[in-house]
C-alpha positions as CSV (number, residue, x, y, z in Angstrom):
1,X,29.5,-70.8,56.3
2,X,32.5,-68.8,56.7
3,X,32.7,-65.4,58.0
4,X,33.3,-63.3,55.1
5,X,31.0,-65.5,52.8
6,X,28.0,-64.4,55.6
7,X,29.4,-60.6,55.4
8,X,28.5,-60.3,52.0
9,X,25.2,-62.1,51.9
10,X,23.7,-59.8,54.6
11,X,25.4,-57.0,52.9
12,X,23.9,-57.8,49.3
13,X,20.5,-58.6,52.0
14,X,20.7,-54.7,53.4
15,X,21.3,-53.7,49.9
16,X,18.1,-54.8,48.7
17,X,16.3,-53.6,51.5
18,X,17.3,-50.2,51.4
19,X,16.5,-50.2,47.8
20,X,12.9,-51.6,48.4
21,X,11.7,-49.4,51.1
22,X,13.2,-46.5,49.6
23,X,10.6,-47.6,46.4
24,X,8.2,-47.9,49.1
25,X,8.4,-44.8,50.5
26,X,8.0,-43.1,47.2
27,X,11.0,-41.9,46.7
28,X,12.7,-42.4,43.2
29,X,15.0,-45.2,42.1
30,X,18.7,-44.6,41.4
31,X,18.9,-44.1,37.7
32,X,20.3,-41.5,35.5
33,X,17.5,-39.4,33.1
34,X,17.8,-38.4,30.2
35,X,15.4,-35.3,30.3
36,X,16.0,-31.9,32.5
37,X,18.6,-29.9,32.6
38,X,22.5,-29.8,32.5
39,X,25.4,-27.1,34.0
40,X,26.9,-25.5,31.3
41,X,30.6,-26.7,32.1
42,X,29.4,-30.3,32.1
43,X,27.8,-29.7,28.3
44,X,31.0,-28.2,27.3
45,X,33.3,-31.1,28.6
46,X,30.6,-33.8,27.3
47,X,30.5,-31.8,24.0
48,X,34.4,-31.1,23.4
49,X,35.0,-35.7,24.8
50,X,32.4,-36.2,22.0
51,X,34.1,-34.2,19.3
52,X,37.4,-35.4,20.3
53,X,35.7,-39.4,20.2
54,X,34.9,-38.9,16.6
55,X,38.1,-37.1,15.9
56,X,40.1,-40.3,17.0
57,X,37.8,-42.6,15.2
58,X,38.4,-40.4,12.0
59,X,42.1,-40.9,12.8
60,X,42.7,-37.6,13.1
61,X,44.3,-37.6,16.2
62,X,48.4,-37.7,16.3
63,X,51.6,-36.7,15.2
64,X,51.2,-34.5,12.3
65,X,47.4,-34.6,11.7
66,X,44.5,-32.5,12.9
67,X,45.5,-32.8,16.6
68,X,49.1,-33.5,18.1
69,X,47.3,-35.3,20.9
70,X,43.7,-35.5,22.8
71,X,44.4,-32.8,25.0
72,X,45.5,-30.2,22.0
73,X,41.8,-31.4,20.8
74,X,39.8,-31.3,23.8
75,X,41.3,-27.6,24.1
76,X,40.0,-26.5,21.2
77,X,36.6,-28.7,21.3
78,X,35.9,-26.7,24.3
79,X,36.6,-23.3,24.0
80,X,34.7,-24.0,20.2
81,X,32.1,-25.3,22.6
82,X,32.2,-22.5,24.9
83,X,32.1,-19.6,22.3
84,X,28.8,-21.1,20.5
85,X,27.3,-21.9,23.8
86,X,28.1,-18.8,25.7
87,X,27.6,-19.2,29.6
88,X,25.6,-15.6,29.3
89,X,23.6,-16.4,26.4
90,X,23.0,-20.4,27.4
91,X,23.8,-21.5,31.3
92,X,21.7,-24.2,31.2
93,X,21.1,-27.1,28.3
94,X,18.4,-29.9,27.7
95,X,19.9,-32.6,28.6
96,X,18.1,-35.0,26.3
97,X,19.0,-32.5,23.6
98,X,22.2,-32.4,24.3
99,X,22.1,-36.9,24.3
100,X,20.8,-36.4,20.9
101,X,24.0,-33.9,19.6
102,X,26.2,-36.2,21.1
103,X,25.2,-39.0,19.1
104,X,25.1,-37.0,16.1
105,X,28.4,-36.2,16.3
106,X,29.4,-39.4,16.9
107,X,27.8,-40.4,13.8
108,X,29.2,-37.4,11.8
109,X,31.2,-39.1,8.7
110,X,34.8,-38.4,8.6
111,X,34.7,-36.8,5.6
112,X,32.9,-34.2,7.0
113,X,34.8,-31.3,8.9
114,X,33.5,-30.8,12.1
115,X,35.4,-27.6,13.2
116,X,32.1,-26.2,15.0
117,X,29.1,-27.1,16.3
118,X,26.9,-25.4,14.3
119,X,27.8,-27.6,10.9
120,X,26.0,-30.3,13.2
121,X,21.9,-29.1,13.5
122,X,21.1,-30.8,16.4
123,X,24.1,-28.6,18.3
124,X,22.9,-25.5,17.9
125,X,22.9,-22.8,20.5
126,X,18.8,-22.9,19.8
127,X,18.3,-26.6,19.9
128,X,20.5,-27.1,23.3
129,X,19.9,-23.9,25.5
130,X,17.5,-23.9,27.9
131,X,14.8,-20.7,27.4
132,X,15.0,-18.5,30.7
């Protein structure tokens, strides 16, 4: 067997061990939940990619339409974000919540404007914010 070839087959070997006592050990597996709690800034960045997703899907994106470009549209998406979700009124959001509002906007028919969060119910300050 060549060098490299037994390199990566004790590698992918250590891999799986780590992995298993770590299990054993009681400690939790790598993966990504969708309940608990999220930083504000990530919401507002997840929130205004989201909008900006459906916004090129809806062809709205480009010369002489909604947007000049994704940036001009992630701008705005955010600091609409930002003002509904205000860091002092809402630090922290549900992170499953917040999975839910970002499927609804991605969802959202184009025919529908979608110039704020609030025209979507699931992305209100009251459904996403985390009580103190």
């Amino acid at each position: 067997m060549k060098l490299e070839t037994r390199l990566a087959v004790c590698g992918v070997v250590v891999s799986v061990l780590v992995l298993a006592c770590g299990r054993e050990r009681g400690e939790p597996a790598m993966t990504t939940t969708t309940t608990g709690a999220l930083s504000h800034d990530d919401a507002v960045m997840r929130l205004a990619a989201a909008r900006c997703d459906r916004e090129v899907s809806c062809n709205d994106i480009g010369a002489g339409k909604k947007y000049a470009d994704r940036d001009a549209c992630m701008r705005e998406a955010g600091q609409n974000a930002r003002g509904t979700l205000r860091v002092d009124e809402c630090a922290t959001l549900d992170q499953a919540k917040l999975s839910s509002c970002l499927n609804d906007i991605k969802n959202e028919r184009c025919s529908n404007p979608l110039d704020s969060l609030d025209i979507v119910t699931s992305c209100t300050r009251s459904k996403l914010c985390v009580e103190k």
